[in-house]
Structures are given as structure tokens and as C-alpha cells.
C-alpha positions in Angstrom: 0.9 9.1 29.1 3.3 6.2 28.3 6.9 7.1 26.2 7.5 4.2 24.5 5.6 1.4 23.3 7.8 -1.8 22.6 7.7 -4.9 20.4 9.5 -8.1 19.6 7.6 -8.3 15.8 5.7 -11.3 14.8 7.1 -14.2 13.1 4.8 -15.5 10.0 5.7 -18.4 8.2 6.0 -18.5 4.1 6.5 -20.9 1.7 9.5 -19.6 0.7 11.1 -18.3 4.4 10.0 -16.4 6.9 8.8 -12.5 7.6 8.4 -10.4 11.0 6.2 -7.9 11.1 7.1 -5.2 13.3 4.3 -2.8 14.8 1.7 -3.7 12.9 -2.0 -1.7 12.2 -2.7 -3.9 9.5 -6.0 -6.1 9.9 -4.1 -9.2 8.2 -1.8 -9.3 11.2 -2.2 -7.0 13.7 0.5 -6.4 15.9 0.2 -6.9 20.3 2.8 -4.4 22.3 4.1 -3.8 25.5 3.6 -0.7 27.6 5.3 -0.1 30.6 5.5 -4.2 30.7 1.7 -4.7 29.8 0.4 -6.1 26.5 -1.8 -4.4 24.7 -3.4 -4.4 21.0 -1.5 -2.0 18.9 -4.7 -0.5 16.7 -7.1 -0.5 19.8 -3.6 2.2 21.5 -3.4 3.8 17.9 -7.4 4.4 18.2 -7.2 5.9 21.6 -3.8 7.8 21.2 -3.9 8.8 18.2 -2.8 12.2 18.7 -0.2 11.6 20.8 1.4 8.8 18.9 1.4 10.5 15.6 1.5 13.9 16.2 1.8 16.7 13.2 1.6 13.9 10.7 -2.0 14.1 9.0 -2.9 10.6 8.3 -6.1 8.7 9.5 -4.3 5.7 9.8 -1.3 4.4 10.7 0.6 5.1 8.0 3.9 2.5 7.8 4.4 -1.3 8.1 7.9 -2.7 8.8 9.2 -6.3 8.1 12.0 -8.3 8.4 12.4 -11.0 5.9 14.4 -13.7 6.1 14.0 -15.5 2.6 15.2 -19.7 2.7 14.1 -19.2 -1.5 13.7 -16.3 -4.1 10.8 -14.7 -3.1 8.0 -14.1 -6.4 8.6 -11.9 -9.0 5.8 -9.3 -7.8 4.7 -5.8 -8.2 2.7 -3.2 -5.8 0.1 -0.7 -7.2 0.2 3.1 -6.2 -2.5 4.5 -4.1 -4.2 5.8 -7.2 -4.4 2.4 -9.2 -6.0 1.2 -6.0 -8.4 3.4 -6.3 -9.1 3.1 -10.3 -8.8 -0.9 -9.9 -11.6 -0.7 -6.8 -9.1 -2.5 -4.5 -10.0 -1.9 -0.3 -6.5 -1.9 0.7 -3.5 1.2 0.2 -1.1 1.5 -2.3 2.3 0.2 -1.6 6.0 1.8 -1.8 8.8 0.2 0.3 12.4 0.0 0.4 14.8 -2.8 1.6 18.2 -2.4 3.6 20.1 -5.4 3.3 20.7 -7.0 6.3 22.9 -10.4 4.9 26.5 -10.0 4.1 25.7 -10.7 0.6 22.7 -11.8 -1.9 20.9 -10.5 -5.1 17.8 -9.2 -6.2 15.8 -8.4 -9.3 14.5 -5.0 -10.4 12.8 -3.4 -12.9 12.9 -4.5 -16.6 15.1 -4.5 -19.8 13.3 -2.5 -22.5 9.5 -2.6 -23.0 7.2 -5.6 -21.5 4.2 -7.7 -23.0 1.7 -9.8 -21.4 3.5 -12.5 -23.0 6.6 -12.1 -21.3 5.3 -11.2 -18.0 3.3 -14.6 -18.1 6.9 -16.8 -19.8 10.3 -16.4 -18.1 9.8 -13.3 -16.8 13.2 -13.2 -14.9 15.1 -13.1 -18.2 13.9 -9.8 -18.7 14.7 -8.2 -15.3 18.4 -7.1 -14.5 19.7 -9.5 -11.4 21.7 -6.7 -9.2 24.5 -8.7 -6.1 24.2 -7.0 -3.1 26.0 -6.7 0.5 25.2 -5.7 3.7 23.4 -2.4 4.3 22.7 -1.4 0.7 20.1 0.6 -0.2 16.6 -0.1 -1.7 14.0 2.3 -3.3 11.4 0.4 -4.6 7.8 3.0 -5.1 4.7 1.7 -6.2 4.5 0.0 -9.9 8.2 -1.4 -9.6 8.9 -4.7 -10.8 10.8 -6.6 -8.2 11.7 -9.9 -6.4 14.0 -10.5 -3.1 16.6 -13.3 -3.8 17.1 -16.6 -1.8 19.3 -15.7 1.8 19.1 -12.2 0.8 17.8 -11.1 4.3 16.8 -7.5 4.4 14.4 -4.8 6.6 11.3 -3.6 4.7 9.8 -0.5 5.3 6.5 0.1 3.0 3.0 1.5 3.2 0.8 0.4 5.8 -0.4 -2.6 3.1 -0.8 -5.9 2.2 -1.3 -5.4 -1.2 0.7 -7.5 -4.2 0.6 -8.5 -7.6 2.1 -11.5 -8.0 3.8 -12.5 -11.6 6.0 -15.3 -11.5 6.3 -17.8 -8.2 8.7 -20.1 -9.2 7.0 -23.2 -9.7 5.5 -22.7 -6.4 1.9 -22.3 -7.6 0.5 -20.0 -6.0 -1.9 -17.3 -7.6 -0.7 -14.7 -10.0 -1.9 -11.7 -10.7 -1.1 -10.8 -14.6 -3.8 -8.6 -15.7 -3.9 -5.9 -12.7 0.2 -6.5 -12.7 0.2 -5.0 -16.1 -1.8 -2.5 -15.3 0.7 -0.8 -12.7 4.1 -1.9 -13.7 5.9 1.1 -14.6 9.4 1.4 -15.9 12.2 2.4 -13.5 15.5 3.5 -14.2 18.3 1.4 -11.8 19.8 4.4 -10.5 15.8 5.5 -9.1 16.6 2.4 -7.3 19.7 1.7 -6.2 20.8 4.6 -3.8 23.8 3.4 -2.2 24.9 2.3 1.6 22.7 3.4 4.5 25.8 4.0 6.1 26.6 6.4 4.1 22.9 8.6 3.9 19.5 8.0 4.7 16.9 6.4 2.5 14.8 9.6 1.6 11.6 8.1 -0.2 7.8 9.8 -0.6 6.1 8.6 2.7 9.2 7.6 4.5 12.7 7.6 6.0 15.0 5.4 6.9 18.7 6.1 9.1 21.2 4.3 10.1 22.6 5.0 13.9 25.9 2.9 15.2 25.6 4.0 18.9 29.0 3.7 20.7 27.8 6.3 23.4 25.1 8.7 23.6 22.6 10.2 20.7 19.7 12.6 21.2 17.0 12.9 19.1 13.7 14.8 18.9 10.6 14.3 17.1 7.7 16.4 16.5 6.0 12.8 14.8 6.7 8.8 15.9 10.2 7.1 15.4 10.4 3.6 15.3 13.6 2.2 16.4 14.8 -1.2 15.1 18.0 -3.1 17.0 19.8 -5.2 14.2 23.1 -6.1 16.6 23.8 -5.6 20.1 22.4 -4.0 22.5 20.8 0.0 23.9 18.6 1.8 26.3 16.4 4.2 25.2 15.2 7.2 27.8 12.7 9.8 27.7 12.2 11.8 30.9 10.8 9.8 32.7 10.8 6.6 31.6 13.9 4.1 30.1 13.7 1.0 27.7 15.9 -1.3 27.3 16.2 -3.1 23.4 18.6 -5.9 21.9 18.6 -7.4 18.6 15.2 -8.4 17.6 13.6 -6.0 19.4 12.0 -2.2 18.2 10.6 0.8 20.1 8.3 3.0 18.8 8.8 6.3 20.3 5.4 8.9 20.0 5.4 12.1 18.8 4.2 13.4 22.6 7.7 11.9 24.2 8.9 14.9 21.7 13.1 13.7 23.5 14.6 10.6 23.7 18.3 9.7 23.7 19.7 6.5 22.8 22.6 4.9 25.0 24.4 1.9 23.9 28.0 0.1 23.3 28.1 -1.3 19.3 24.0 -1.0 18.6 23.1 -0.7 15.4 19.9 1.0 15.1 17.6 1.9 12.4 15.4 4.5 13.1 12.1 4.9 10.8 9.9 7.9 10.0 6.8 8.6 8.0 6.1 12.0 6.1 
């Protein structure tokens, strides 16, 4: 049995920038990994080690999808449905929470909504109504299912969500795409700023439902142990990771996902910042 499976995420172009999805199990881009050097398709090794990979966790799939997103324009004003409006709106895919840690030194986003909202002002100038928040590098997220939301131009960030591809799309900027107004309306639901905004992942982890997100600046030498899978993301320099018997080396760009049967790993590096990724 392997102890670490390892990716370099997958770039996919948009019109408005770029994402990289990191371990994928989604059909709409399924992610190919390395172990022990040799590639491999990551939901054909989820199917066979299932077990081992996710350990006490209860889920008959693979329960997270991670991005990074790297936005050249303001990305639509959009909103996920919860697992239960995919249900009562007959969609095939999951619901969708996620949460962003900002990765640029600075940008803005938009969240939630300023009193009550129509149809008629979720299909006008929907922006006017949402509150514009600045932001700077490693702030904290929270954004569950039914929040009303869009990710600002160079406002790079790391997404954790859902394992889905799900989105309700509202307002695109001129870009005409598809929008989504009627099941949009359907889901919104009105958040409070302060359910959002929870402060520096420096400072404490991003607790959400299905997730959770840390923050590790390695200098030295961590240990950690799992009883589920860690993903490990490298944001800036570089660090080894080591079960007992095996050793991986990561840099920037790079992610480990470590299975619930390597059950130890340290981490050894000199300035890596890592952010290391659970499901619940």
C-alpha cells in the first residue's frame, strides 16, 4: 500500500482567468496522480482504495474538490444550491459549500446582499445590492450553500468546496454566458457578514460543515496524524513529507494527499507554507 499520492492540479482555462483543480473525483475534470512516480487515474485509485484513502469518514464518494483560482476579471455574481435543493430541483450533481483563503496580497470580493432581494434586482445591477468587502492575503472565507457571492478581478485565492460542479449563475458581466435566475432564486439565502468573514487563517482554522482548512508555516519539523485523508497544498517554498516508509518531496504548486491508512506523517521544510485540508 502506497503513503502518499501526489499532484501538480490541472490548469483549465476561463473566460475570465484561470482555475487548478487539485485532486479531482469529479467527472467534469478528473484529476491523473502520481504514485510512487507512476500515473494513475485518481477515481479508478479512489474505487480500488477506498478504504484505505478515506478511512472512518462515511462517504460514498469522494467528498472535497480543491481549486486554485487565479482570476485576470471579476469572476460572475453566482450562487451554489445546498444538497437538499439539489435534490427538490432534480439536479444529478451535489450541493456545494466552499470557502476561499486569499492567496493575493490584496483584492475584493462580493457577498451576500443588502436587505431583501427580487427577481427584478437579481436580473438588473445586481452588484449594487451586494456589499464589496477589500481583502489581503490569507483572509478567511465561509461561503455554505445558498450564499450570494462573486471573486473579484486579481483576487487570487484557494477554494475548498463540495465535491461539485454545480452553479447558479446571475450576473456575468457583459460576458454572456448563461444565467441561471429562476433556480438562483430559489436557493439564495440571506447571510449575515460576520457568518462569512472569519478572520486570518493565520490566526485559526477555517471550521466549516464538511470541511477544514489550517494553515502550517514549517520552519522545522511537524507531526501529524490522521484517522481520515489530508490534503496538503504548498503555496511558497519548499517541504518533504515522510511516512514510515516512504518520503515526498513538494514545492509550490504542488499537493499531497496523504490516506487515512499512512495514519503518521511529518512534514520537514525551511519557510513552506502549507495548507492542510480535511473533510468531516
Amino acid at each position: 500500500m502506497f503513503e502518499f499520492i501526489k499532484h501538480s492540479g490541472d490548469v483549465v482555462k476561463k473566460v475570465w482567468g484561470t482555475e487548478t483543480w487539485i485532486f479531482s473525483a469529479h467527472p467534469y475534470n478528473p484529476s491523473i496522480v502520481k504514485v510512487k512516480d507512476e500515473e494513475c487515474d485518481f477515481i479508478s485509485l479512489l474505487e480500488e482504495h477506498k478504504e484505505e484513502i478515506l478511512g472512518s469518514l462515511r462517504y460514498s464518494y469522494f467528498p472535497l474538490l480543491i481549486k486554485i483560482i487565479d482570476p485576470r476579471e471579476t469572476l460572475s455574481v453566482q450562487v451554489h444550491p445546498s444538497e437538499e435543493d439539489t435534490r427538490r430541483l432534480g439536479e444529478k450533481d451535489h450541493g456545494k459549500d466552499e470557502a476561499w483563503i486569499v492567496l493575493s496580497d490584496e483584492g475584493f470580493v462580493y457577498l451576500g446582499f443588502r436587505g431583501s432581494i427580487s427577481y427584478e434586482e437579481l436580473s438588473g445591477d445586481v452588484i449594487k445590492k451586494m456589499y464589496k468587502v477589500n481583502v489581503k492575503r490569507l483572509d478567511s472565507i465561509n461561503i455554505p450553500a445558498g450564499t450570494l457571492h462573486a471573486l473579484g478581478k486579481e483576487t487570487k485565492v484557494l477554494e475548498v468546496s463540495a465535491n461539485s460542479n454545480i452553479t447558479y449563475r446571475v450576473h456575468d458581466f457583459g460576458r454572456g454566458r448563461e444565467l441561471h435566475l429562476d433556480k438562483a432564486l430559489q436557493v439564495i439565502r440571506k447571510r449575515d457578514l460576520s457568518e462569512l468573514l472569519t478572520g486570518s487563517i493565520k490566526e485559526k482554522p477555517l471550521n466549516a460543515d464538511l470541511f477544514k482548512i489550517e494553515y502550517h508555516q514549517i520552519n522545522n519539523s511537524k507531526e501529524f496524524s490522521t484517522d481520515s485523508f489530508r490534503i496538503l497544498v504548498c503555496t511558497h517554498g519548499k517541504a518533504k513529507v515522510a511516512g514510515k516508509q516512504e518520503e515526498i518531496q513538494m514545492k509550490e504548486g504542488e499537493s499531497v494527499l496523504v490516506p487515512a491508512s499512512t495514519e503518521k506523517f511529518k512534514i520537514r521544510g525551511r519557510d513552506a507554507e502549507i495548507f492542510l485540508i480535511s473533510a468531516k
